[in-house]
C-alpha positions in Angstrom: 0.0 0.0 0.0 1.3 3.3 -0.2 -0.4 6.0 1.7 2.0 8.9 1.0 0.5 9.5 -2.6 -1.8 13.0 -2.6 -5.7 13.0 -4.3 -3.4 15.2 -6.4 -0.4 12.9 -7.6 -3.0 9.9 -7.6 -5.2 12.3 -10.6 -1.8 13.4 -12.0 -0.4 9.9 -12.5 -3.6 8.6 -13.4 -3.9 11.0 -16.1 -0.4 10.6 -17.5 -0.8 6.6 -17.7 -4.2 7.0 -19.3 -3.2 9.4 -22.1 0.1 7.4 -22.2 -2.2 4.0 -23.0 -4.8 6.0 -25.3 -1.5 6.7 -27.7 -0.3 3.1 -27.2 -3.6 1.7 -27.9 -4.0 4.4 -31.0 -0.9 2.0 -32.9 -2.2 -1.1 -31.4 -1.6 -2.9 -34.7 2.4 -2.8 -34.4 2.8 -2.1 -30.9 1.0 -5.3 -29.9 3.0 -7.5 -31.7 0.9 -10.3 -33.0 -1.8 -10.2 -35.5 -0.3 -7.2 -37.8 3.0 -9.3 -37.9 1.5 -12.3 -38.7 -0.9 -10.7 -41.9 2.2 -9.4 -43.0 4.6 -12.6 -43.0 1.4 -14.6 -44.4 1.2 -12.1 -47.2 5.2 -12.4 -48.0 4.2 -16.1 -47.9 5.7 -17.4 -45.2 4.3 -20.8 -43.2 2.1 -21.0 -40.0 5.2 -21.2 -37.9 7.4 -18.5 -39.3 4.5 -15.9 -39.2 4.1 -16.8 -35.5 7.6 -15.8 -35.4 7.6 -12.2 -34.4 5.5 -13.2 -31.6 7.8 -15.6 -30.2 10.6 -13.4 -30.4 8.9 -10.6 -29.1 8.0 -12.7 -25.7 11.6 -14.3 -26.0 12.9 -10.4 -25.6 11.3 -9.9 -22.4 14.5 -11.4 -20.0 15.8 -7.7 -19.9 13.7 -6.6 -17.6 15.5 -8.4 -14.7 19.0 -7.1 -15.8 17.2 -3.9 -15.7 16.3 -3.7 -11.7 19.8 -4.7 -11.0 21.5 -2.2 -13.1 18.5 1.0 -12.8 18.7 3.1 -9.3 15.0 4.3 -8.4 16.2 7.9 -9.3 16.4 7.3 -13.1 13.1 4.8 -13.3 11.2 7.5 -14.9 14.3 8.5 -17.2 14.4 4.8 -18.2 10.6 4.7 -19.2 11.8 7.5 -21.2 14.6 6.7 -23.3 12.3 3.0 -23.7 9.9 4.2 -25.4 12.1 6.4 -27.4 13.9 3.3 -28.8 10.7 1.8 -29.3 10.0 4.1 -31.5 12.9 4.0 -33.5 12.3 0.3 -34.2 9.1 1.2 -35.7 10.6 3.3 -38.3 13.2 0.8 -39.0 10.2 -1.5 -40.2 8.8 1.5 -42.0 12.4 1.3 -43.9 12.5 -2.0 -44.8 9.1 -2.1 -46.1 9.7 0.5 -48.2 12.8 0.1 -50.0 12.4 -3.4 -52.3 14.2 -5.9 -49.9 13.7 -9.5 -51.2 10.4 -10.9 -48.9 13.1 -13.3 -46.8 15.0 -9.8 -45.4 11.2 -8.6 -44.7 10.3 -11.2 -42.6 13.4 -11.5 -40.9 13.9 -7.7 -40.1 9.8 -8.0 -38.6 10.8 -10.8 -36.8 14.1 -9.0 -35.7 12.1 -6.2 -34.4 9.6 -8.6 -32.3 13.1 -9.5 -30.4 14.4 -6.1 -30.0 10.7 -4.6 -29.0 10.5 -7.1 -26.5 14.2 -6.7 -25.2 13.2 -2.7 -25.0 9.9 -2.0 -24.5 9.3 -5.3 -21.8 11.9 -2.6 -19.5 9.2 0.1 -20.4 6.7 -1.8 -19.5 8.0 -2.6 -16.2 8.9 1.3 -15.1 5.7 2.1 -16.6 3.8 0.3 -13.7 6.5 1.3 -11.7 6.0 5.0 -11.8 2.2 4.4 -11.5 2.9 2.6 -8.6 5.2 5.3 -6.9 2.5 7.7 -8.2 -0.6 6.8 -6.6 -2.0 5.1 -3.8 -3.8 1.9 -3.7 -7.1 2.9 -4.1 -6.1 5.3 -7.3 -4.3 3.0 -9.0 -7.2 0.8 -8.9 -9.1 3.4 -10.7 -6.5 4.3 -12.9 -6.7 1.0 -14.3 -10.0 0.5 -14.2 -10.6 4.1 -16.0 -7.1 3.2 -18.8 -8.4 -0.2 -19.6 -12.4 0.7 -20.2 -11.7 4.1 -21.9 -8.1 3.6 -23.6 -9.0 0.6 -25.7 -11.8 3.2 -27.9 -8.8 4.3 -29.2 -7.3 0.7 -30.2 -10.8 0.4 -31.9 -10.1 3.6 -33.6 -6.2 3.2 -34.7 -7.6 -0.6 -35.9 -10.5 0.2 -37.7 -8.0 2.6 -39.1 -5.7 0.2 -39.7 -8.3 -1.9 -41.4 -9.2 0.6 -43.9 -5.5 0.8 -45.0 -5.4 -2.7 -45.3 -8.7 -3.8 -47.1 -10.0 -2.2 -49.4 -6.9 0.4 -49.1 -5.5 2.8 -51.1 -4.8 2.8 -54.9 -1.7 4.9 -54.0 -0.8 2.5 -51.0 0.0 -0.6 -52.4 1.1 -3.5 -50.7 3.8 -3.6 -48.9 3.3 0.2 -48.1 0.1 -0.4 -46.4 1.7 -1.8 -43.8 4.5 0.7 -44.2 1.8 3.6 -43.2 0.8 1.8 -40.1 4.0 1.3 -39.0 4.8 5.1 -39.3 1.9 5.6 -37.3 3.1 3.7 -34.7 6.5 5.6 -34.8 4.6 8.9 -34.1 2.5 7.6 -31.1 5.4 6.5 -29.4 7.6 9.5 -30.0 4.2 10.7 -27.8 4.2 8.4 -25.5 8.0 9.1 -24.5 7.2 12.8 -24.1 3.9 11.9 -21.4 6.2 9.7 -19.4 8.1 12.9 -18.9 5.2 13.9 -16.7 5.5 11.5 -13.5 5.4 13.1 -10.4 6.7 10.2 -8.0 7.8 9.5 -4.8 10.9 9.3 -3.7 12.5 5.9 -2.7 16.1 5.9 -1.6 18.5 4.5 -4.0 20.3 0.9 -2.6 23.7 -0.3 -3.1 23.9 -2.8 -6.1 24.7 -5.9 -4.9 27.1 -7.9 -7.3 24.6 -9.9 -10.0 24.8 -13.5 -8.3 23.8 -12.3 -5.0 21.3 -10.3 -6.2 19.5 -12.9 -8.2 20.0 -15.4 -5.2 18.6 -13.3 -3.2 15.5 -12.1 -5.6 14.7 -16.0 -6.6 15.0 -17.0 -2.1 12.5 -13.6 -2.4 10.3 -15.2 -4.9 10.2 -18.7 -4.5 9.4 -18.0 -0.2 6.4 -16.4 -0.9 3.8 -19.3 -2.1 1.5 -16.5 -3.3 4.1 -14.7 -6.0 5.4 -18.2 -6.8 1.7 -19.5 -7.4 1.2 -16.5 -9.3 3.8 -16.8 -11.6 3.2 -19.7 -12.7 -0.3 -18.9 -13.8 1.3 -15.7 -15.5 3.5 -18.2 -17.5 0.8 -20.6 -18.4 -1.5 -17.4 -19.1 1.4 -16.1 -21.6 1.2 -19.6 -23.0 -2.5 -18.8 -24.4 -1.5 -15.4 -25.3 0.7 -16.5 -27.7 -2.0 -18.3 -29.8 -3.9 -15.2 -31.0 -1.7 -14.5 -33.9 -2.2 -18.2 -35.0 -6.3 -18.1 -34.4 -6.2 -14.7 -36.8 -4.3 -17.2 -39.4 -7.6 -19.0 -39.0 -9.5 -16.8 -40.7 -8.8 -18.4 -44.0 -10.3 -22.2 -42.8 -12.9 -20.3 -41.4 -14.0 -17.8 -43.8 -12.6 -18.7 -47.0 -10.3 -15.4 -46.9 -7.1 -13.6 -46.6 -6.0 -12.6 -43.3 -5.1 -9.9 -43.9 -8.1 -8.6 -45.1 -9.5 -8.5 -41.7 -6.3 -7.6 -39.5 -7.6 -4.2 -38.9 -11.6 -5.8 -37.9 -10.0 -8.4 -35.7 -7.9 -5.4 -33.3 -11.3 -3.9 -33.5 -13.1 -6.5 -32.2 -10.4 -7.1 -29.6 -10.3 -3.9 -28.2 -13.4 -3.1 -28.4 -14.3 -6.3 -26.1 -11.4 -5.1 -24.0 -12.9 -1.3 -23.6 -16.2 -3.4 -21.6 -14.0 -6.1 -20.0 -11.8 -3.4 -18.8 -14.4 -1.8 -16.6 -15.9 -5.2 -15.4 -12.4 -6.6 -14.6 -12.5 -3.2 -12.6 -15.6 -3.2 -10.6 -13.8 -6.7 -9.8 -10.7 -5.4 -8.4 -12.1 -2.7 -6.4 -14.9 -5.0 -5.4 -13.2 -8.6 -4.6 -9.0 -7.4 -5.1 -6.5 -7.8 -7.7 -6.4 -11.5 -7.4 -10.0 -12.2 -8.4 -9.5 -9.8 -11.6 -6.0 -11.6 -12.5 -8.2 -15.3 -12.6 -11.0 -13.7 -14.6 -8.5 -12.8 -17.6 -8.1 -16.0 -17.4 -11.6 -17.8 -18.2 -12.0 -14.9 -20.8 -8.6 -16.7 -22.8 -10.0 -20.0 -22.2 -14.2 -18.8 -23.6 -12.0 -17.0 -26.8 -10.3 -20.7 -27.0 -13.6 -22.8 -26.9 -14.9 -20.0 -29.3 -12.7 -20.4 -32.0 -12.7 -23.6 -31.9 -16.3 -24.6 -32.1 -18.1 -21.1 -33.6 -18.0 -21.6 -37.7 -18.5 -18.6 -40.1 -18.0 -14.8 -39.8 -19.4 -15.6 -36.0 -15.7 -17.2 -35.5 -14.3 -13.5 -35.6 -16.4 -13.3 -31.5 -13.6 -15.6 -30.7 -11.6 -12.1 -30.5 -13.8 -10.3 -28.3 -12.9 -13.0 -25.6 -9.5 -13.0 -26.3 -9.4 -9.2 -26.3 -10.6 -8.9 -22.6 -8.6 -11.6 -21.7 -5.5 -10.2 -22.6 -5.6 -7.6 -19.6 -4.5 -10.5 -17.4 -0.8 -8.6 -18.7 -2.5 -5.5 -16.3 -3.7 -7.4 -13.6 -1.1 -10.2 -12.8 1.4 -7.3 -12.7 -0.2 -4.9 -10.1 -1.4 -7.8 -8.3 2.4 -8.5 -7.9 2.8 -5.0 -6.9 0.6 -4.4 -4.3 2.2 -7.4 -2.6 5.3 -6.0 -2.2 6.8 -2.9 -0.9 8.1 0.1 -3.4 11.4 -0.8 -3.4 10.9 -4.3 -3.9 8.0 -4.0 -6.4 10.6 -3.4 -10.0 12.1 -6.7 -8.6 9.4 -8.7 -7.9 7.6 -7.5 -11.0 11.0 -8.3 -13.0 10.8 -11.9 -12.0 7.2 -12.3 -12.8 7.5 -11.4 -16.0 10.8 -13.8 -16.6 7.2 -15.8 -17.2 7.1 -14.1 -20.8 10.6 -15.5 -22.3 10.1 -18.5 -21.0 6.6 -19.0 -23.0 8.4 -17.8 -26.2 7.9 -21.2 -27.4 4.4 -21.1 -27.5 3.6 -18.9 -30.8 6.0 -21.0 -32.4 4.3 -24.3 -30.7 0.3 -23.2 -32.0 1.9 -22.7 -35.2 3.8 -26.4 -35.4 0.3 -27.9 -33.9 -1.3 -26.4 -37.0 1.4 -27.3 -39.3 0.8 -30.6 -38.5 -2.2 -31.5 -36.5 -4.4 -28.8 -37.6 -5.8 -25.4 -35.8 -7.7 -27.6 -33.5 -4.7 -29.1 -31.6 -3.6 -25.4 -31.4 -6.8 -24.4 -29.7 -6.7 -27.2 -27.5 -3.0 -26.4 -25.8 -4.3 -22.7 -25.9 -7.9 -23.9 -23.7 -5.6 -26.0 -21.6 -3.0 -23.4 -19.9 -5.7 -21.1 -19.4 -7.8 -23.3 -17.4 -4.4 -24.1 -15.7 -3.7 -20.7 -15.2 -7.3 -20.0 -13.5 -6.8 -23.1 -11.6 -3.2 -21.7 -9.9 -4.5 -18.1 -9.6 -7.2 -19.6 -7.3 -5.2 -21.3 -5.2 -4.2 -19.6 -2.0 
């Protein structure tokens, strides 16, 4: 808990991260690596399993974060949030370069693949002093709201920037052929985060005196003895780990839209972030009510059995009707909100970039799972895909609901 946050740092902060989220969710369709990457790969004809492969990489990135809390003092955590996001943004543009100067489709894919690994090496570190700073920034109570006002409100604007996105993409532009459609999308994204790096200069935080670094095998000794003592945080990650494990299929259930609907993925890239977003705008303020009403914990296990409803949906919903399967998923994907700050508020501010850190060690090590729903479908079909993606997220309910 941290009482020291003022009604007037707690509207301040809460501000900052929703206007911070609102341009994120404006250039969904790059920032969240997935779906976009996966249209685009499919159109430069690569397989199931290579267009998962930005995906992967981009949860294979996420180890950084833990080097990060060893190496950051408190003092620069808004600094690093920063110069994050600045970088981010440069790694849009180098897509928009690629794409637009006639590389062969091979270097394509493997500079969009490259950039997965390198946005989740940069922008996972972001991530983590983003919550961070909202967590120095408010109290209990208004972080709760912040969230639950970010995640119902923001996502209009992912509807927005992927109905946008859409347009772009299907029916287009005679003057924006392929692959500069997805050029224009990804220059978008460039601009939002050049945005988003000026907001985080905003933060009004409280202080937390600066420790001495440890050298690096104490410190993760000690972070791991931390971790593992508390059956709670050790509980909880693995249920973020087996979460990330359904996550990873939503690029490989947008590939579905071919079996299902006879037609390109791409052509409904842009509809499918709609739908997700827009599901996520009304799970965002029910997974709300649920945290200010029953606690962090009880949110966390909902995102949950929304992954594993978008699972059975997909799976057993034929015809344009299949595309709901999105909605589910959608809201479920704010369990990367809520397993987070549930983290946080058990810990203590100085402890909480650690803590967080490890929990999200959970990402890399479910790198394997785009790459997995793809092999399924490769060779078993999309239904053994949607199987391993219905089975960690009832696993992931089941350890969030253990005490």
């Amino acid at each position: 808990m941290n009482p020291a946050a003022t009604p007037t740092m707690d509207g301040l902060n809460g501000r900052v991260f929703l206007f911070t989220y609102m341009m994120l969710y404006l250039a969904a369709p790059v920032v969240y690596v997935g779906v976009v990457q996966a249209a685009l790969c499919d159109k430069l004809g690569a397989s199931a399993t290579v267009a998962n492969m930005p995906l992967a990489a981009y949860q294979l990135g996420q180890f950084s974060p833990l080097l990060a809390t060893w190496l950051i003092p408190h003092r620069l955590e808004r600094t690093v949030l920063v110069w994050t996001a600045s970088v981010a943004a440069l790694l849009q543009g180098m897509v928009v370069a690629v794409l637009m100067i006639p590389f062969p489709a091979s270097v394509r894919i493997g500079v969009v693949t490259m950039q997965g690994l390198l946005l989740g090496l940069v922008w996972s570190v972001g991530m983590l002093y983003l919550y961070q700073c909202l967590n120095r920034g408010t109290s209990l109570e208004g972080r709760a709201r912040a969230l639950k006002l970010t995640y119902s409100m923001g996502p209009l604007a992912a509807v927005a920037g992927s109905l946008a996105a859409q347009y772009v993409l299907n029916p287009g532009f005679r003057w924006l052929p392929f692959p500069y459609d997805f050029a224009g999308i990804y220059a978008f994204g460039f601009l939002a985060t050049v945005v988003v790096a000026v907001l985080s200069t905003r933060y009004d935080l409280l202080p937390v005196a600066d420790e001495p670094r440890p050298p690096i095998r104490r410190f993760l000794s000690g972070l791991f003895a931390e971790y593992l003592s508390n059956r709670t945080l050790w509980l909880l990650w693995l249920a973020f780990l087996l979460w990330s494990c359904t996550l990873g299929s939503v690029a490989n259930v947008s590939l579905y839209t071919r079996e299902a609907m006879g037609r390109d993925p791409k052509d409904f890239s842009g509809l499918i972030m709609a739908i997700r977003f827009s599901a996520k705008a009304l799970a965002g303020y029910g997974l709300g009510w649920l945290a200010l009403r029953y606690g962090l914990r009880t949110a966390s296990q909902a995102t949950s059995g929304l992954f594993a409803a978008g699972m059975l949906w997909a799976w057993l919903v034929p015809g344009t009707a299949f595309l709901g399967a999105f909605g589910w998923l959608g809201g479920g994907e704010l369990g990367g909100v809520y397993f987070p700050n549930y983290a946080l508020a058990l810990t203590s501010l100085a402890s909480g970039p650690r803590v967080l850190a490890a929990l999200m060690l959970a990402t890399p090590v479910s790198g394997f799972a785009p790459v997995m729903h793809g092999w399924l479908t490769d060779h078993f079909g999309f239904a053994a895909s949607f199987a391993f993606g219905l089975a960690t997220a009832l696993a992931a309910a089941a350890c969030v609901r253990k005490r």
